[in-house]
N, C-alpha and C positions, 0 to 999 in steps of 0.2 A: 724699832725706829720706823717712823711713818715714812713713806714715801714721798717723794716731791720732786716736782718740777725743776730743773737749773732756770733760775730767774737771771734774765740776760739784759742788762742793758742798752737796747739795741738802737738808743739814739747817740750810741758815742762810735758811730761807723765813720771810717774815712771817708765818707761817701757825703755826709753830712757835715764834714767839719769845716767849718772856714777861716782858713791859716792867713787870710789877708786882715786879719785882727788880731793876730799873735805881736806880739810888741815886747823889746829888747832893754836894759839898760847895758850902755860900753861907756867903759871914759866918761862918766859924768852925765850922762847926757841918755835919753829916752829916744828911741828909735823904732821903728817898724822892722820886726825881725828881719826880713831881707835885705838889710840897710845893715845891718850891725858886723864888724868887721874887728878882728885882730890882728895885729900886725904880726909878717910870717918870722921875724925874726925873735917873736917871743916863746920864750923857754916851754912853757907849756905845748904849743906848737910841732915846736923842733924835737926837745926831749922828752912828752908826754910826762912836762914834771907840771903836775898841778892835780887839784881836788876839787870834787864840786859834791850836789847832791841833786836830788829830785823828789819836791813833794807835789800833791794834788790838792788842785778844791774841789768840792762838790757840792751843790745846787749853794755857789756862793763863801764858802767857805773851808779854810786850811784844815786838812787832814794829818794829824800827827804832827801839825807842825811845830812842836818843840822838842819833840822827837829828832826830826830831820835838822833843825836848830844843834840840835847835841850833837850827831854824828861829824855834822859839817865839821861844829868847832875841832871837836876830838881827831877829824881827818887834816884840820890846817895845824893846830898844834904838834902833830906828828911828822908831817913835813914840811915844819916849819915854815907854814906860810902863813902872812898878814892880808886879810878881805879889805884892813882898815874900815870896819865899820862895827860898832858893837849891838851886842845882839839886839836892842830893841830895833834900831836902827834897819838893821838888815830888815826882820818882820813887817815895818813899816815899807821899806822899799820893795819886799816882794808882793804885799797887797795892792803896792798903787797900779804896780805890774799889772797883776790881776784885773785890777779898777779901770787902768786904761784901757784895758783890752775888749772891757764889756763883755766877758766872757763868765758863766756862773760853773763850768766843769773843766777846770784848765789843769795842764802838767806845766809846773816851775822848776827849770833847770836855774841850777846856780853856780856859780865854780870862783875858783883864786887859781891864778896862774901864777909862776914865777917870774914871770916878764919878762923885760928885755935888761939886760948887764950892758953896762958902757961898751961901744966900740973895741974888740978884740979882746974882751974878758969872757969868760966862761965858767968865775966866778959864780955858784947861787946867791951868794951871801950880797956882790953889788948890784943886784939884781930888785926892780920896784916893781912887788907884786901891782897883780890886778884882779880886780873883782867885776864880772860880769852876771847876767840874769837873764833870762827870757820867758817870757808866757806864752803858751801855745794851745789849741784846743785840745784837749783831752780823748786821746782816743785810744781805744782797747787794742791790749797789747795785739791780741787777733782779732778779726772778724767774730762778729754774733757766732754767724754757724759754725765758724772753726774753735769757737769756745764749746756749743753744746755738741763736738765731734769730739775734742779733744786732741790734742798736740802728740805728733806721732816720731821719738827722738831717737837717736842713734847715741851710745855712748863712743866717746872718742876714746880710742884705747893708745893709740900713739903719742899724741900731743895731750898732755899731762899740761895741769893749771900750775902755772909759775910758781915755787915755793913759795911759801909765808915767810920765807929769811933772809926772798932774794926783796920779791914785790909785798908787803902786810897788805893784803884784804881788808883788815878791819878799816884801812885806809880808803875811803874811794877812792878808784883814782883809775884813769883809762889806756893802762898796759891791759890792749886788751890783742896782742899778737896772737895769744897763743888762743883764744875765743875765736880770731876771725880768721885763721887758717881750718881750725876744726869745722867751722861753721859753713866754710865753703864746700869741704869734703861731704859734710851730712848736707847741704844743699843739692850737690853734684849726684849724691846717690837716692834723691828723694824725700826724704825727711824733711821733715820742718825744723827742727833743730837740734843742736848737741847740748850732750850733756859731758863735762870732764871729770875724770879721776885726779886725785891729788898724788904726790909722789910716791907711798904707800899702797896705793892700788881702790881707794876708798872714792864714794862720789863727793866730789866735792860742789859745783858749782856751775852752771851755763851762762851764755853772755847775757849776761840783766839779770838776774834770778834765782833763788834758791830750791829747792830739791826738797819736797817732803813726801816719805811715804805711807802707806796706811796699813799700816799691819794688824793681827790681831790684840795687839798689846796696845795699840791707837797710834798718833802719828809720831814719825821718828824724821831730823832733819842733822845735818851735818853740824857739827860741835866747831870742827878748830878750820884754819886753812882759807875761809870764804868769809864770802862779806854779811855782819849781824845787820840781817835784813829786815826791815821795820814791819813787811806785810809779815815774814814769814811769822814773826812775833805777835802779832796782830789775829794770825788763825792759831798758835800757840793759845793765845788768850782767849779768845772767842770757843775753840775745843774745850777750854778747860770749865767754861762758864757751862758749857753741854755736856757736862760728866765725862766727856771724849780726853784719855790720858795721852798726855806730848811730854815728848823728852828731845833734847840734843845727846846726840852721842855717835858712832860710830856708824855709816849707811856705806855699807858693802855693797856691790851692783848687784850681786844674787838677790840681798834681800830687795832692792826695786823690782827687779825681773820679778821676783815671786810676790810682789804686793797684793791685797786684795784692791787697793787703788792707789792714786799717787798724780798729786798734783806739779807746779812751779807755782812760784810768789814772785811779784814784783808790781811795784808802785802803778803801774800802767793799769794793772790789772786788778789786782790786791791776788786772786786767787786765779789759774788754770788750768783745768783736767791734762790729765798727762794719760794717754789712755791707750798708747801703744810703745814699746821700746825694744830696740832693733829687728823690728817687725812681727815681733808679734805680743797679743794685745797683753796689756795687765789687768788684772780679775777677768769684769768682763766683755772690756776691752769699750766700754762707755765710762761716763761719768759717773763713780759710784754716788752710793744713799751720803755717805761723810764728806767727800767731796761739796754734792752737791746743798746740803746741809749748812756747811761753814759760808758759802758762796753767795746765799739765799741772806743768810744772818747777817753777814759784813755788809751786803747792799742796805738790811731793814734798819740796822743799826745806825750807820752812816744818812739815811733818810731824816731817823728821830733825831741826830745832833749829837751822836757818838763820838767821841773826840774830836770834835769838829770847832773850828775855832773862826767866827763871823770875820770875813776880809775886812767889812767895813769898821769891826772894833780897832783895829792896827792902824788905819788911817787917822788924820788929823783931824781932817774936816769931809764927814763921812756922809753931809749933804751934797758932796761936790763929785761927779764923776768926771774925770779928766777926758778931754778929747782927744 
């Protein structure tokens, strides 16, 4: 395997992003995200009962967006929540997002709440969902250098990720107690972030991200327990088109400790070296050749129009950019 550079996209720093362009729909109605407001008596709020998702564009257009399209629905059909809006519909309203923002590398959040239930019910069922959205600039999940450094994590051995029986992962959804107890512990002790075991003793999953490692058999990511992550899928596929073999299945903490590398996935980022874990390094303790290989691929790919879906085709009138 040739050698190469990690190719960093290093115009998507918080340094350079301008959030005073990020732009909301609530209630009907298009807002400057600083403006956009949910009222505190709504279920999603109170009882962290509701689903959303998060896609990206890049130079202009939606990534996987019918991907994030499937998940969303498959997360509100599960718990039973209504966006009230069908799919074409939604695509369209999250492009104009896009469009209004005049923004060409954005992250779109989107959600369904359970809302608010008549006065003294606690009822789901009387309950009128709600569907919100926002567009913000797009920026990497770390810093440039903290990507060509790599992320230095602590596995949480205490605080274990919530059964799949109590909370389903496949679900999105933001029971995220038991992510931001652990996360403060591996903040506290230096780390940049945790990583959880599932009730079994197995890695399962960090807050935002999935867990892949590189072993000699090629990469291996967690099968059941955690949330079917669209990037982790994504270097799944891009490994597979590189002769590099992926599988789901079972990721014991030994086999990460003893990886020859090992990344996180997540929409922010698509890909992120993972390059030390509870101090000390993995291989060799930089971003490997396969690492940085899949990372290189997803950016050239997503350039050419790799799943990539033009904002301005989902819009009506795609001469018109909103003010």
């Amino acid at each position: 395997m040739s050698e190469e550079t990690l190719e960093v996209p290093d115009h998507l720093s918080a340094a350079q992003a301008d959030f005073s362009r990020a732009v909301a729909f609530i209630d009907g109605t298009f807002v400057p995200l600083s403006e956009a407001r949910i009222p505190v008596r709504d279920f999603g709020l109170m009882y962290a009962d509701m689903t959303y998702d998060v896609v990206h564009t890049w130079r202009g257009g939606f990534f996987r967006l019918e991907d994030h399209l499937d998940r969303f629905e498959a997360s509100c059909a599960g718990l039973r929540l209504a966006p009230g809006l069908p799919r074409n519909a939604l695509a369209a309203l999250l492009a104009e997002l896009v469009d209004r923002s005049g923004l060409a590398d954005t992250l779109v959040y989107f959600a369904c709440t359970r809302g608010q239930a008549p006065p003294g019910s606690r009822d789901p069922r009387t309950a009128a969902n709600r569907f919100f959205a926002y567009a913000q600039p797009l920026v990497l999940r770390g810093q440039p250098d903290e990507m060509r450094r790599g992320l230095d994590a602590t596995i949480s051995r205490d605080i274990r990720r919530i059964p799949a029986n109590s909370v389903n992962p496949v679900w999105k959804n933001t029971h995220w107690g038991d992510f931001t107890r652990a996360l403060f512990l591996a903040k506290d002790a230096g780390f940049d972030t945790t990583i959880l075991l599932d009730q079994e003793g197995n890695v399962a999953e960090g807050p935002g991200f999935n867990v892949v490692a590189v072993t000699r058999e090629g990469l291996l990511a967690a099968e059941a327990g955690v949330l079917e992550g669209i990037s982790c899928r994504t270097m799944m596929e891009i490994a597979a088109d590189l002769g590099i073999a992926g599988r789901y299945g079972t990721l014991a903490p030994e086999i990460l400790a003893a990886a020859d590398e090992a990344f996180i996935t997540s929409t922010s980022c698509g890909l992120f070296p993972l390059t030390r874990l509870d101090g000390a390094p993995i291989g060799s303790g930089r971003p490997g050749p396969v690492t940085t290989r899949l990372l290189n691929t997803y950016y050239r790919r997503k350039n050419e129009g790799w799943r990539i879906t033009p904002v301005a085709s989902l819009l009506p009138n795609t001469s018109r950019r909103a003010s």
